[in-house]
C-alpha positions, 0 to 999 in steps of 0.5 A: 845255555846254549846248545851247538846246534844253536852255537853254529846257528851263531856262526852262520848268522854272523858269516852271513852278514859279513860276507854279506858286508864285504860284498856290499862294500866292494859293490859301491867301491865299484860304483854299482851302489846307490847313495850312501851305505854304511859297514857293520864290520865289528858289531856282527856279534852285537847286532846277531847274538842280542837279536837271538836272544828275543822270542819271534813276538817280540819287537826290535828297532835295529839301527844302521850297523845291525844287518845282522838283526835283520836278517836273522829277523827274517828278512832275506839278503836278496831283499835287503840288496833290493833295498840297497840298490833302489829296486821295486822288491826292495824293503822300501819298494825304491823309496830309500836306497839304504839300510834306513828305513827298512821296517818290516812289521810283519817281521816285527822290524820297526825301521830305523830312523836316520837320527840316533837315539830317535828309535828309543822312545818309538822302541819305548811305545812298543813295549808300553802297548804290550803292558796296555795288552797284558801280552808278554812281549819285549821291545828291544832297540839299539842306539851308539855312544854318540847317542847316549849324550843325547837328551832324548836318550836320558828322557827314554830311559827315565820313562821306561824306569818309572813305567817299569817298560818291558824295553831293552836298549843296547848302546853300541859302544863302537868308541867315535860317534861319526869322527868324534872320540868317545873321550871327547864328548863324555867325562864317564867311562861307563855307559852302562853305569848311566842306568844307576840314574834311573835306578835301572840295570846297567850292563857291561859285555863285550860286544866281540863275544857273541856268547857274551852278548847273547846271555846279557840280552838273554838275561834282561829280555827274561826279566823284563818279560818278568815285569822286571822293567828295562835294561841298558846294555853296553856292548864294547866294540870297534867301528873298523870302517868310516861311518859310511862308505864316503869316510876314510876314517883318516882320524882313527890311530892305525895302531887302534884298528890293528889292535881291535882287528885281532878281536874280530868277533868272527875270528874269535867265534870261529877259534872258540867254536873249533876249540870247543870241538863244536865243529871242524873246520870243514863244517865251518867252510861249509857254512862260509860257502852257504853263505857266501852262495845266498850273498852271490844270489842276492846281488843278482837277483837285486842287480836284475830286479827292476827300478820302481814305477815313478807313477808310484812314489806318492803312495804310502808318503803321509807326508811331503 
Protein backbone atom coordinates (compact mmCIF):
# COMPACT_ATOMS: atom_id res chain seq x y z
CA UNK A 1 0.00 0.00 0.00
CA UNK A 2 1.03 3.21 -0.77
CA UNK A 3 1.41 5.60 1.81
CA UNK A 4 0.60 10.04 0.80
CA UNK A 5 4.02 10.61 1.45
CA UNK A 6 4.89 8.44 -1.40
CA UNK A 7 1.29 9.22 -3.53
CA UNK A 8 2.69 12.72 -3.76
CA UNK A 9 6.30 11.48 -4.49
CA UNK A 10 4.12 10.11 -7.67
CA UNK A 11 2.84 13.13 -8.09
CA UNK A 12 5.90 14.94 -8.19
CA UNK A 13 7.96 12.54 -10.50
CA UNK A 14 5.18 12.45 -12.99
CA UNK A 15 4.76 16.82 -13.24
CA UNK A 16 8.41 16.67 -13.65
CA UNK A 17 8.87 14.76 -16.52
CA UNK A 18 5.74 16.50 -18.21
CA UNK A 19 7.00 19.88 -17.81
CA UNK A 20 9.92 18.49 -18.48
CA UNK A 21 8.26 17.04 -21.98
CA UNK A 22 6.36 20.28 -22.82
CA UNK A 23 9.46 22.30 -22.54
CA UNK A 24 11.39 19.84 -24.56
CA UNK A 25 9.28 19.96 -27.25
CA UNK A 26 8.63 23.92 -27.53
CA UNK A 27 12.66 23.76 -27.21
CA UNK A 28 13.00 21.87 -30.97
CA UNK A 29 9.72 23.64 -32.06
CA UNK A 30 11.91 26.53 -31.83
CA UNK A 31 14.97 25.21 -33.48
CA UNK A 32 17.21 25.39 -30.45
CA UNK A 33 17.38 21.38 -30.14
CA UNK A 34 19.62 19.05 -31.89
CA UNK A 35 18.35 16.10 -34.12
CA UNK A 36 15.34 13.96 -33.55
CA UNK A 37 13.54 13.90 -29.66
CA UNK A 38 10.67 12.08 -28.96
CA UNK A 39 7.41 12.77 -26.45
CA UNK A 40 6.40 10.89 -23.74
CA UNK A 41 3.15 12.43 -23.14
CA UNK A 42 0.80 9.77 -22.08
CA UNK A 43 3.41 7.10 -20.36
CA UNK A 44 4.21 9.19 -17.68
CA UNK A 45 2.26 7.02 -15.44
CA UNK A 46 3.97 3.73 -16.99
CA UNK A 47 7.61 5.01 -17.09
CA UNK A 48 7.14 6.67 -13.08
CA UNK A 49 5.02 4.26 -11.06
CA UNK A 50 6.64 0.74 -12.81
CA UNK A 51 10.15 2.19 -11.94
CA UNK A 52 8.91 2.97 -8.41
CA UNK A 53 8.09 -0.14 -7.58
CA UNK A 54 12.06 -1.44 -8.14
CA UNK A 55 14.59 -1.34 -5.02
CA UNK A 56 17.85 0.99 -5.66
CA UNK A 57 19.89 -2.31 -6.62
CA UNK A 58 17.79 -3.54 -9.07
CA UNK A 59 18.54 -2.91 -12.74
CA UNK A 60 16.34 -1.17 -15.55
CA UNK A 61 16.36 -0.75 -19.37
CA UNK A 62 14.11 1.92 -20.04
CA UNK A 63 13.18 2.80 -23.54
CA UNK A 64 12.77 6.33 -25.52
CA UNK A 65 9.15 7.33 -23.87
CA UNK A 66 10.42 6.73 -20.20
CA UNK A 67 12.05 9.95 -19.02
CA UNK A 68 10.33 9.47 -16.36
CA UNK A 69 12.39 6.20 -15.02
CA UNK A 70 15.27 8.10 -15.72
CA UNK A 71 14.80 10.63 -13.67
CA UNK A 72 13.11 9.23 -10.80
CA UNK A 73 16.52 6.66 -11.20
CA UNK A 74 18.74 9.52 -10.37
CA UNK A 75 19.52 11.34 -13.29
CA UNK A 76 19.05 15.13 -13.02
CA UNK A 77 17.06 17.11 -15.64
CA UNK A 78 20.09 19.44 -16.14
CA UNK A 79 21.88 16.29 -17.54
CA UNK A 80 19.22 14.65 -19.22
CA UNK A 81 18.94 18.41 -21.15
CA UNK A 82 22.94 18.08 -21.41
CA UNK A 83 22.08 15.28 -23.38
CA UNK A 84 19.40 16.31 -25.57
CA UNK A 85 21.34 19.24 -26.45
CA UNK A 86 24.67 17.58 -27.53
CA UNK A 87 26.76 19.11 -24.33
CA UNK A 88 30.13 18.10 -23.02
CA UNK A 89 28.03 17.18 -19.30
CA UNK A 90 25.33 15.46 -20.98
CA UNK A 91 24.69 11.36 -20.25
CA UNK A 92 26.68 10.70 -23.22
CA UNK A 93 29.27 13.79 -22.90
CA UNK A 94 28.18 14.88 -26.69
CA UNK A 95 28.15 11.79 -28.41
CA UNK A 96 24.29 11.19 -28.75
CA UNK A 97 22.29 14.32 -28.90
CA UNK A 98 18.99 12.07 -27.75
CA UNK A 99 17.30 10.42 -24.96
CA UNK A 100 19.00 7.00 -26.75
CA UNK A 101 21.83 6.03 -25.44
CA UNK A 102 21.81 7.19 -21.87
CA UNK A 103 23.15 4.30 -19.53
CA UNK A 104 24.05 5.20 -16.52
CA UNK A 105 25.55 2.06 -14.52
CA UNK A 106 26.25 3.53 -11.47
CA UNK A 107 22.55 4.30 -11.53
CA UNK A 108 21.63 1.11 -12.57
CA UNK A 109 20.20 2.57 -16.15
CA UNK A 110 21.35 -0.01 -19.02
CA UNK A 111 20.91 2.60 -21.89
CA UNK A 112 18.73 2.08 -24.60
CA UNK A 113 18.95 0.67 -27.89
CA UNK A 114 17.40 2.59 -30.80
CA UNK A 115 15.98 -0.90 -32.25
CA UNK A 116 12.80 -1.97 -30.00
CA UNK A 117 12.43 -5.31 -28.36
CA UNK A 118 16.72 -5.16 -28.51
CA UNK A 119 17.01 -4.35 -24.54
CA UNK A 120 15.04 -7.38 -23.56
CA UNK A 121 17.58 -9.90 -23.82
CA UNK A 122 20.76 -7.24 -22.63
CA UNK A 123 17.42 -6.75 -19.54
CA UNK A 124 17.54 -10.86 -19.63
CA UNK A 125 21.59 -11.19 -18.98
CA UNK A 126 21.07 -8.85 -15.97
CA UNK A 127 18.98 -10.70 -14.36
CA UNK A 128 20.76 -14.22 -15.18
CA UNK A 129 24.02 -12.67 -13.73
CA UNK A 130 22.26 -12.11 -10.17
CA UNK A 131 21.09 -15.78 -10.14
CA UNK A 132 24.91 -16.64 -11.17
CA UNK A 133 25.52 -14.21 -7.93
CA UNK A 134 22.96 -15.53 -5.73
CA UNK A 135 22.00 -11.52 -5.26
CA UNK A 136 18.17 -10.82 -5.03
CA UNK A 137 18.22 -8.32 -7.57
CA UNK A 138 15.41 -7.61 -10.30
CA UNK A 139 15.88 -6.43 -14.05
CA UNK A 140 13.40 -4.89 -15.31
CA UNK A 141 12.86 -3.48 -18.99
CA UNK A 142 10.39 -1.85 -21.24
CA UNK A 143 9.55 -2.22 -24.85
CA UNK A 144 6.11 -1.43 -27.42
CA UNK A 145 3.08 -3.22 -28.98
CA UNK A 146 5.17 -2.92 -32.13
CA UNK A 147 7.73 -4.61 -30.27
CA UNK A 148 6.17 -7.53 -29.07
CA UNK A 149 5.63 -9.00 -32.83
CA UNK A 150 9.13 -9.35 -33.03
CA UNK A 151 11.10 -12.40 -33.05
CA UNK A 152 13.49 -11.47 -30.70
CA UNK A 153 10.59 -10.59 -28.28
CA UNK A 154 9.12 -14.20 -28.02
CA UNK A 155 12.78 -15.86 -27.92
CA UNK A 156 13.56 -13.18 -24.76
CA UNK A 157 10.46 -14.18 -22.93
CA UNK A 158 11.04 -18.00 -23.52
CA UNK A 159 14.32 -17.80 -22.23
CA UNK A 160 13.46 -15.88 -19.15
CA UNK A 161 10.49 -18.62 -18.62
CA UNK A 162 12.95 -21.81 -18.91
CA UNK A 163 15.67 -19.98 -16.49
CA UNK A 164 13.07 -18.95 -14.07
CA UNK A 165 14.64 -14.91 -14.77
CA UNK A 166 14.53 -12.67 -11.95
CA UNK A 167 13.14 -10.21 -15.20
CA UNK A 168 10.01 -7.99 -15.59
CA UNK A 169 9.16 -6.72 -19.00
CA UNK A 170 6.52 -3.76 -19.41
CA UNK A 171 5.28 -3.53 -23.11
CA UNK A 172 3.90 0.02 -23.55
CA UNK A 173 0.67 -0.77 -25.25
CA UNK A 174 0.81 3.23 -26.54
CA UNK A 175 -1.88 1.53 -29.72
CA UNK A 176 0.51 2.49 -33.25
CA UNK A 177 4.21 1.24 -33.58
CA UNK A 178 5.37 4.42 -35.49
CA UNK A 179 2.15 4.90 -37.71
CA UNK A 180 1.00 1.38 -37.76
CA UNK A 181 -2.40 0.59 -35.93
CA UNK A 182 -2.16 -2.02 -33.26
CA UNK A 183 -5.02 -4.09 -35.28
CA UNK A 184 -2.69 -4.15 -38.34
CA UNK A 185 0.08 -6.17 -37.32
CA UNK A 186 -1.83 -8.50 -34.49
CA UNK A 187 -4.68 -10.84 -34.73
CA UNK A 188 -4.80 -11.06 -30.72
CA UNK A 189 -6.10 -8.43 -28.52
CA UNK A 190 -4.21 -9.33 -25.46
CA UNK A 191 -0.53 -8.58 -25.31
CA UNK A 192 -0.43 -9.74 -22.08
CA UNK A 193 -2.29 -13.15 -22.96
CA UNK A 194 1.00 -13.85 -25.20
CA UNK A 195 2.71 -15.01 -21.80
CA UNK A 196 0.40 -18.17 -21.25
CA UNK A 197 2.78 -19.33 -24.18
CA UNK A 198 5.55 -19.42 -21.93
CA UNK A 199 3.77 -20.45 -19.22
CA UNK A 200 4.54 -17.26 -17.44
CA UNK A 201 2.38 -14.40 -15.83
CA UNK A 202 0.56 -11.90 -18.02
CA UNK A 203 -0.67 -8.95 -16.76
CA UNK A 204 -3.36 -6.12 -17.93
CA UNK A 205 -3.34 -2.49 -16.29
CA UNK A 206 -4.11 0.61 -17.11
CA UNK A 207 -1.10 2.51 -18.23
CA UNK A 208 -3.15 5.92 -17.15
CA UNK A 209 -3.37 4.97 -13.53
CA UNK A 210 -0.04 5.31 -11.66
CA UNK A 211 -1.35 3.36 -8.70
CA UNK A 212 -2.44 0.77 -10.93
CA UNK A 213 0.88 0.33 -12.52
CA UNK A 214 2.71 0.61 -9.37
CA UNK A 215 0.94 -2.48 -7.77
CA UNK A 216 1.27 -4.91 -10.88
CA UNK A 217 4.93 -3.95 -11.03
CA UNK A 218 5.14 -4.15 -7.26
CA UNK A 219 3.66 -7.48 -7.51
CA UNK A 220 5.86 -9.11 -10.21
CA UNK A 221 9.13 -7.45 -8.90
CA UNK A 222 8.02 -9.21 -5.37
CA UNK A 223 7.72 -12.51 -6.97
CA UNK A 224 10.34 -12.65 -9.07
CA UNK A 225 12.73 -11.23 -6.25
CA UNK A 226 11.09 -14.55 -4.73
CA UNK A 227 12.36 -16.78 -7.43
CA UNK A 228 9.20 -16.74 -8.89
CA UNK A 229 10.66 -16.12 -12.42
CA UNK A 230 9.35 -13.46 -15.03
CA UNK A 231 6.25 -11.37 -15.89
CA UNK A 232 4.99 -9.68 -18.75
CA UNK A 233 2.97 -6.72 -18.29
CA UNK A 234 0.86 -4.84 -20.51
CA UNK A 235 0.08 -1.29 -19.67
CA UNK A 236 -2.57 0.48 -21.67
CA UNK A 237 -2.08 4.07 -22.98
CA UNK A 238 -2.15 6.66 -25.90
CA UNK A 239 0.97 7.76 -27.80
CA UNK A 240 -0.50 11.72 -27.75
CA UNK A 241 2.15 13.00 -30.09
CA UNK A 242 3.98 11.64 -33.53
CA UNK A 243 6.65 9.27 -32.96
CA UNK A 244 9.37 11.91 -32.79
CA UNK A 245 8.99 15.77 -32.92
CA UNK A 246 9.16 15.23 -37.14
CA UNK A 247 5.88 13.30 -37.34
CA UNK A 248 2.46 14.91 -37.03
CA UNK A 249 0.57 11.90 -36.58
CA UNK A 250 -1.95 13.10 -39.34
CA UNK A 251 -3.02 9.28 -39.56
CA UNK A 252 -4.09 9.30 -35.74
CA UNK A 253 -8.51 9.64 -35.74
CA UNK A 254 -8.70 13.14 -33.92
CA UNK A 255 -11.82 11.90 -32.10
CA UNK A 256 -9.12 8.98 -30.47
CA UNK A 257 -6.66 11.80 -29.15
CA UNK A 258 -9.58 13.66 -27.96
CA UNK A 259 -10.82 10.57 -26.20
CA UNK A 260 -7.50 9.55 -24.44
CA UNK A 261 -6.92 13.53 -23.65
CA UNK A 262 -9.70 13.06 -21.12
CA UNK A 263 -7.62 9.97 -19.39
CA UNK A 264 -4.63 11.96 -18.97
CA UNK A 265 -2.57 10.19 -16.37
CA UNK A 266 -1.84 13.39 -14.61
CA UNK A 267 -5.04 14.98 -14.69
CA UNK A 268 -6.67 11.92 -13.52
CA UNK A 269 -3.77 11.61 -10.40
CA UNK A 270 -4.16 15.10 -9.79
CA UNK A 271 -8.34 14.60 -9.24
CA UNK A 272 -7.69 11.19 -7.52
CA UNK A 273 -5.24 12.78 -5.22
CA UNK A 274 -7.39 15.93 -4.38
CA UNK A 275 -10.48 13.64 -3.97
CA UNK A 276 -8.85 11.35 -1.56
CA UNK A 277 -7.83 14.41 0.59
CA UNK A 278 -4.17 13.68 0.17
CA UNK A 279 -3.37 16.87 -0.69
CA UNK A 280 -4.98 20.34 -1.78
CA UNK A 281 -4.52 22.12 -4.66
CA UNK A 282 -2.13 24.69 -3.24
CA UNK A 283 0.02 21.59 -2.32
CA UNK A 284 -0.24 20.30 -5.49
CA UNK A 285 0.83 23.97 -7.47
CA UNK A 286 3.43 23.99 -5.07
CA UNK A 287 4.90 21.08 -6.44
CA UNK A 288 3.92 21.92 -10.26
CA UNK A 289 6.22 24.98 -9.56
CA UNK A 290 9.34 23.02 -8.02
CA UNK A 291 9.01 21.30 -10.94
CA UNK A 292 8.75 23.66 -13.27
CA UNK A 293 12.09 25.86 -11.54
CA UNK A 294 14.41 22.55 -11.92
CA UNK A 295 13.15 22.32 -15.82
CA UNK A 296 13.75 26.21 -16.21
CA UNK A 297 17.36 25.59 -14.42
CA UNK A 298 18.26 22.61 -16.66
CA UNK A 299 17.74 24.27 -19.82
CA UNK A 300 19.90 26.85 -18.90
CA UNK A 301 22.36 25.22 -17.53
CA UNK A 302 22.34 22.92 -20.68
CA UNK A 303 22.10 25.93 -23.16
CA UNK A 304 25.17 27.40 -21.51
CA UNK A 305 27.24 24.30 -21.17
CA UNK A 306 29.93 23.86 -23.44
CA UNK A 307 29.86 21.44 -26.95
CA UNK A 308 32.31 18.49 -26.52
CA UNK A 309 36.27 18.50 -27.42
CA UNK A 310 36.27 17.03 -31.27
CA UNK A 311 39.75 15.62 -29.98
CA UNK A 312 37.73 13.24 -27.85
CA UNK A 313 35.28 11.55 -29.97
CA UNK A 314 37.09 8.24 -30.30
CA UNK A 315 37.19 7.81 -26.72
CA UNK A 316 35.17 4.98 -24.89
CA UNK A 317 34.07 4.22 -29.22
CA UNK A 318 34.81 0.36 -29.18
CA UNK A 319 33.93 0.19 -32.28
CA UNK A 320 33.86 2.28 -35.97
Amino acid sequence: MLDNEQRLELFYWMVLTRIFDEEMVNLWKQGRGLGGTFSQRGHEAISVGASYALAPDDVVAPMHRDLGCYLLRGMTPRRVFGNLLGRANGVSAGRDANLHGMGDMSLNIVGFISHLPHSMPVALGMAQSFVYRNEKRVAMTFTGDGASSAGLFHETLNMAAVWNAPLVVIVENNQYAYSTPLEQQMKVTSIAARASGYGIPGVSVDGNDIEAVYAAAKEAVDRARRGGGPTLIEAHTMRMLGHAIHDGAEYVPRDLLAEWEQRDPVRLYTHKLLDAGVADETELDEIRQRCAVEVADAIEFAEQSPLPDPAIVTVGVYAD
